[in-house]
C-alpha positions as CSV (number, residue, x, y, z in Angstrom):
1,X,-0.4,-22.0,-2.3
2,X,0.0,-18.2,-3.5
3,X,-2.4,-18.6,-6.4
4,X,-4.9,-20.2,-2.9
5,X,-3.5,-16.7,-0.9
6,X,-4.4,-14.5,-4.1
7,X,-8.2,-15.7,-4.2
8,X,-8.7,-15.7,-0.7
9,X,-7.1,-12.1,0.7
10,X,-9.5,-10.5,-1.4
11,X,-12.5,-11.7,-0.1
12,X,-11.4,-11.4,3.5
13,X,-10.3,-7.5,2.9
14,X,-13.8,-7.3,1.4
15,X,-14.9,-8.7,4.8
16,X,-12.9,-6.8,7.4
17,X,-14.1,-3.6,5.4
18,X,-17.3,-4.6,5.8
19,X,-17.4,-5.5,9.5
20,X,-15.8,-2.2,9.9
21,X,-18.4,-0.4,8.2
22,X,-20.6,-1.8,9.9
23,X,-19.1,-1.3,13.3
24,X,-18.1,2.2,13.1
25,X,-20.1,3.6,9.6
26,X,-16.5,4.3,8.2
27,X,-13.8,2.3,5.8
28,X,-9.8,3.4,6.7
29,X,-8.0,4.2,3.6
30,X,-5.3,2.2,4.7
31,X,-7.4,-0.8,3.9
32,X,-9.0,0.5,0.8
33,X,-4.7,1.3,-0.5
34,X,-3.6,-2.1,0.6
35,X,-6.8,-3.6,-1.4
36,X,-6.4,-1.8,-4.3
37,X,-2.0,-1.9,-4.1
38,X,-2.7,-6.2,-3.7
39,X,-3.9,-6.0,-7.4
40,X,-1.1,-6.0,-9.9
41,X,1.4,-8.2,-7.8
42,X,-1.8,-10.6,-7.7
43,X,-2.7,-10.3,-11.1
44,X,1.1,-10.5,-11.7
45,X,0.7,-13.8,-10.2
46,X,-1.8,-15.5,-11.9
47,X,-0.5,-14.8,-15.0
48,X,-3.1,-12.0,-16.1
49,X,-2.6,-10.2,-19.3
50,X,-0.8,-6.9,-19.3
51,X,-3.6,-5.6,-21.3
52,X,-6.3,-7.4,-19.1
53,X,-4.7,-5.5,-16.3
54,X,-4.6,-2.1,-18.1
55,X,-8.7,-2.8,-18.6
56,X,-8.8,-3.4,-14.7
57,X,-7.2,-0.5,-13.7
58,X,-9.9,1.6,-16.4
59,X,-12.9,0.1,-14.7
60,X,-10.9,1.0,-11.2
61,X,-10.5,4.6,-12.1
62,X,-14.0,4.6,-13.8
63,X,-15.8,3.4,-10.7
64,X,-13.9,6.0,-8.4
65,X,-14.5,8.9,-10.5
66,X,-18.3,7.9,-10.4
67,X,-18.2,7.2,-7.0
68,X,-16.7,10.8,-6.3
69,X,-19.6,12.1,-8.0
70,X,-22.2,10.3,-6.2
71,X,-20.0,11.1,-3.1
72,X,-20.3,15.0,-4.1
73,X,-23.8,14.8,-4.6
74,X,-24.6,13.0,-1.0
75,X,-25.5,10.2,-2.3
76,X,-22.8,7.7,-1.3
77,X,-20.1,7.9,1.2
78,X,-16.7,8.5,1.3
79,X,-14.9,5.0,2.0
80,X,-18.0,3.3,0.3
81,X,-16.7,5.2,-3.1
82,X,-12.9,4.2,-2.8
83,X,-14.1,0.9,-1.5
84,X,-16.5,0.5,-5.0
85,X,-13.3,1.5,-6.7
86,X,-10.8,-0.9,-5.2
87,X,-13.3,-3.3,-5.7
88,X,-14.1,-2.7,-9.1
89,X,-10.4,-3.1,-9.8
90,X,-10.0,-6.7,-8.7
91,X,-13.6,-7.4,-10.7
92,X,-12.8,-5.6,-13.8
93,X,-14.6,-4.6,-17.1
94,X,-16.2,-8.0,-17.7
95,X,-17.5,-8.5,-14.3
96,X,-18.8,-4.9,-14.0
97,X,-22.3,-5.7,-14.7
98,X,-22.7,-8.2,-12.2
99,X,-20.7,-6.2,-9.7
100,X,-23.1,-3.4,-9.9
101,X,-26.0,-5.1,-10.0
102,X,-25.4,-7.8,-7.1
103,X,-24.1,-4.8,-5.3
104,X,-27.5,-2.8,-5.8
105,X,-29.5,-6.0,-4.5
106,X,-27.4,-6.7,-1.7
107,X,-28.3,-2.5,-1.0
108,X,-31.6,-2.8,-1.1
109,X,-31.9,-5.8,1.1
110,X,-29.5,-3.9,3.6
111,X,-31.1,-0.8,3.6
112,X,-34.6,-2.3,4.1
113,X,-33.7,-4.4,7.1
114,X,-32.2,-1.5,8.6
115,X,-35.2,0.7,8.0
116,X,-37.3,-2.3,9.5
117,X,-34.8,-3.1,12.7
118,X,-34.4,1.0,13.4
119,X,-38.1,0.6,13.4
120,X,-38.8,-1.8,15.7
121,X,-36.8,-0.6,18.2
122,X,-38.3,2.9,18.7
123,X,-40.2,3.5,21.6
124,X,-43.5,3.0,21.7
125,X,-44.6,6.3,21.7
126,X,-43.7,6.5,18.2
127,X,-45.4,3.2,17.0
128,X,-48.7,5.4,18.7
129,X,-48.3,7.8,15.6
130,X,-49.4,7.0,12.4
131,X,-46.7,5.7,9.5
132,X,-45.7,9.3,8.0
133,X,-44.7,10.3,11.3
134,X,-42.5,7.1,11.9
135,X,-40.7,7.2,9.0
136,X,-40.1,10.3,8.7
137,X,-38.8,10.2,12.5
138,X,-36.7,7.2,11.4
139,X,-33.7,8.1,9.8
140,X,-31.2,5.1,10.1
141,X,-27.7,4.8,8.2
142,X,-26.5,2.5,6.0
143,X,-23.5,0.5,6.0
144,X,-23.0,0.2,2.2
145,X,-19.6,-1.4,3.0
146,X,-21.6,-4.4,3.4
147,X,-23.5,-4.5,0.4
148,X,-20.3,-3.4,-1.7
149,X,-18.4,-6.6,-0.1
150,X,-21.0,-8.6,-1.1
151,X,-21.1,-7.7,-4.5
152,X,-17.7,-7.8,-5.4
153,X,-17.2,-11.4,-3.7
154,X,-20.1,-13.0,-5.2
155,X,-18.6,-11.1,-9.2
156,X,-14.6,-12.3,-8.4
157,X,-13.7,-15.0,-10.5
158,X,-12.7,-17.7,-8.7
159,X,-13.4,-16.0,-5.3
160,X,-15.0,-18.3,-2.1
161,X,-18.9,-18.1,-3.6
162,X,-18.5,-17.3,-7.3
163,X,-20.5,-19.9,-9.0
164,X,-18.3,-20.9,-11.3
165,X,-15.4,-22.3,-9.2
166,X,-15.9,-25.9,-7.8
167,X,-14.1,-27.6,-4.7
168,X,-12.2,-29.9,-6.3
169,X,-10.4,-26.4,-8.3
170,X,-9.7,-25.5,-4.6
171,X,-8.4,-28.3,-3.7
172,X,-6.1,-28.9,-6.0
173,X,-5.0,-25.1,-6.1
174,X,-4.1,-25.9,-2.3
């Protein structure tokens, strides 16, 4: 039942800091702590490797201090860097790759439907003007919470949709 508790609280944090992203275009820090505190008495749990979780914790750190930077540099928001880094604890070096890169997809997709929906609902005035002026009026923003979430569920071992895990390893973890 805990190891069931252990795989499933980290996808629904991942979820509540996404809806909350998306609801209100910020992520608490209470949430990103308890994420990122969860880790080692999870970890702990499932029997990890004291030097597994020393890895963990690197590609944590590594991914905050990166996200800080792209933070500084305007490229990524507050919450959405701690959130990458709490994330990228519970994924770890191995899974870092995939993390990234589901992450960046899940981006794009987000950030393209919210450039088309912002669109479509502008008044019609501004459909009268050509395409420059549209987009250039159009300046929606992007809950990267969501895309975040999505990659670091889909890049979790053993996590609700990671590929690798079948139902009957749920159902007898249950």
């Amino acid at each position: 039942m805990l190891m069931t508790l252990s795989t499933a609280l980290f996808p629904l944090l991942m979820i509540v800091a996404a809806a909350w992203d998306v609801l209100s275009r910020r992520i608490p820090n209470p949430l990103v702590l308890v994420l990122a505190a969860l880790f080692l008495p999870f970890a702990w749990v499932q029997g990890m490797p004291v030097s597994e979780m020393l890895m963990h914790l690197v590609a944590g750190l590594a991914v905050l201090m990166a996200g800080y930077v792209a933070f500084a540099l305007g490229y990524l928001g507050g919450g959405d860097a701690k959130l990458m880094g709490a994330a990228a604890l519970w994924v770890g070096l191995s899974g870092m790759p995939q993390f990234l890169v589901l992450t960046v997809l899940a981006g794009g997709i987000l950030a393209l439907g919210v450039l088309l929906w912002s669109m479509l609902h502008y008044d019609l005035y501004f459909w009268s003007e050509g395409l420059q002026q549209r987009l250039a009026f159009v300046k929606p923003s992007v809950p990267y919470g969501f895309a975040i979430a999505a990659g670091a569920i889909l890049s979790v071992p053993g996590s609700w949709l990671d590929p690798t895990a079948s139902i009957s390893t749920w159902l007898t973890q249950i």
